[in-house]
Steps between C-alpha positions, in 0.01 A plus 500: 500500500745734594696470191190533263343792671822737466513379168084602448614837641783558254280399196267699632718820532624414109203445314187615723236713242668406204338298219510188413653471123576144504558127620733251343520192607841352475421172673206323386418288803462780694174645417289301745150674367273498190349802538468791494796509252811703635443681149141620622638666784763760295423824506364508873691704762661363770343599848770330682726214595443308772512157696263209639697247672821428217333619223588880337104608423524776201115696570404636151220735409208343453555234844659206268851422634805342346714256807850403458603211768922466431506172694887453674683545207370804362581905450376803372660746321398859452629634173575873409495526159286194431681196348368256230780211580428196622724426781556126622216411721261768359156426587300836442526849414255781580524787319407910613434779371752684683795334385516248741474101460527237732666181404401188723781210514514175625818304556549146589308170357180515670327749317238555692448917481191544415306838337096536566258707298176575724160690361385693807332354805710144417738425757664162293784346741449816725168357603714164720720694676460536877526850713769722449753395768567812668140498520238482837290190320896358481566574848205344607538210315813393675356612868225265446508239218500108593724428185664226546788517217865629598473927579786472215222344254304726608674851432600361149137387346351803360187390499532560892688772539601737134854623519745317711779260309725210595760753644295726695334197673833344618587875621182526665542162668765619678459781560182414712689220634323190351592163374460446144282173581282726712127434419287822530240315697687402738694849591408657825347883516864646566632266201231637269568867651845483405422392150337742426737764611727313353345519146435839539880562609678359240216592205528852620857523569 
């Protein structure tokens, strides 16, 4: 989370208002909708860059959004001019009006970046994601839940809790002072208390 959110911020400092001119995808596979066609949404303006768990959420006019999800191995590049190469790993470009295009990579064999067109009101793989993890509904979750799989499964399945990764949850862990093989039903109130100030910690920090 903490990664993708300063990298919503400085998207959203680079290309905020300006238009849409165009999409190319450079990697087939990674177009993981139908429709609306990335080509039907040129010409929009861009309200804003932001996030929803580890997904960059680009708001255009209208309320249809485009996602980009880079998966482990992936980067974004802001270019300034705008390029028309195709780098190694190049899985999409977006194109602005004001001279600005962002070029998403992927490196490494998994391939599993992903880029999501979305007609407004459709949430696509938004819509299985659990709370935000900095969030109250989060907190609560961990003060309360009977789940019985490992807090370390836990923090990691984003359909629990949106944002934290395999590195962040082994930080977490001991930070709060909490065996791996800890199972979240089992913890005590001052073991779940510490979680969560420990999540909030090391997110934060």
């Amino acid at each position: 989370m903490p990664e993708v959110q300063a990298l919503a911020e400085r998207l959203d400092d680079a290309v905020r208002g300006a238009t849409l001119e165009g999409f190319d995808l450079l990697q087939f596979s990674s177009l993981k909708t139908v429709t609306p066609r990335p080509a039907e949404l040129t010409g929009r303006a861009l309200e804003g860059v932001g996030r929803r768990g580890k997904y960059l959420v680009f708001d255009l006019e209208g309320g249809d959004r485009m996602l980009v999800h880079m998966s482990q191995g992936g980067r974004l590049d802001v270019e300034v001019p705008p390029k028309s190469t195709k780098p190694r790993g190049s899985v999409a470009r977006f194109r602005f009006s004001n001279g600005t295009s962002l070029l998403v990579k992927e490196f490494g064999k998994e391939r599993k970046a992903g880029i999501w067109s979305l007609a407004a009101g459709a949430e696509g793989p938004l819509d299985a994601l659990g709370p935000e993890a900095l969030s109250e509904e989060a907190a609560t979750l961990f003060r309360e839940s009977p789940d019985a799989r490992r807090v370390h499964t836990v923090l990691r399945d984003q359909r629990t809790v949106a944002g934290v990764g395999r590195g962040y949850s082994d930080d977490v862990l001991h930070h709060a002072k909490l065996s791996p093989y800890a199972a979240l039903g089992k913890l005590d109130a001052d073991e779940r208390e510490r979680l969560v100030d420990a999540l909030h910690a090391i997110l934060t920090d």
